[in-house]
N, C-alpha and C positions, 0 to 999 in steps of 0.2 A: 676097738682102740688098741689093745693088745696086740692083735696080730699087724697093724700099724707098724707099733712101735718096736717088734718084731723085726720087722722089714727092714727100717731104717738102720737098725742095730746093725743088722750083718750087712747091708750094702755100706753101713760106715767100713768096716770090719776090712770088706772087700778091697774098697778103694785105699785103705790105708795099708794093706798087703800090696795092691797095684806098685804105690806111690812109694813104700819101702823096697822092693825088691828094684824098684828103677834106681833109685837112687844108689844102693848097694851096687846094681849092675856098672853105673855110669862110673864108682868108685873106686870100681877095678880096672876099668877099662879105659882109664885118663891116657892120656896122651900129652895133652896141656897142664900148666897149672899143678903141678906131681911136690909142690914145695908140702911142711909139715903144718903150716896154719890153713891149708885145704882141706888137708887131713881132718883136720879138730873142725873145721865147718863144715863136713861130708858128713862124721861122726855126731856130730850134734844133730842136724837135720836127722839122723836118721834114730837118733833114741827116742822121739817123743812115739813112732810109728810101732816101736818094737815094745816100747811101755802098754801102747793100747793093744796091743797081739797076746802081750803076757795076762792083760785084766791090772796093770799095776799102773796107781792113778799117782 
């Protein structure tokens, strides 16, 4: 059960690396939409990802 719950951990880990780095990527790379409340909804989406990279709940 251990090495389970093991697995799960780091493929959460993975995909919320995945899913942070895309979003960061797309936030540099706008073209559209560049007003300052994208901004604060770019940045929001992207702190819950960087909270669970850090270990900080």
């Amino acid at each position: 059960m251990t090495l389970i719950e093991a697995i799960i951990h780091y493929t959460y880990f993975i995909m919320a690396a995945i899913m942070g780095l895309l979003l960061l990527r797309n936030f540099f790379k706008r073209e559209k939409k560049l007003g300052l409340v994208y901004d604060i909804v770019y940045i929001y989406c992207v702190i819950p990802f960087l909270l669970r990279v850090l270990y900080i709940k």
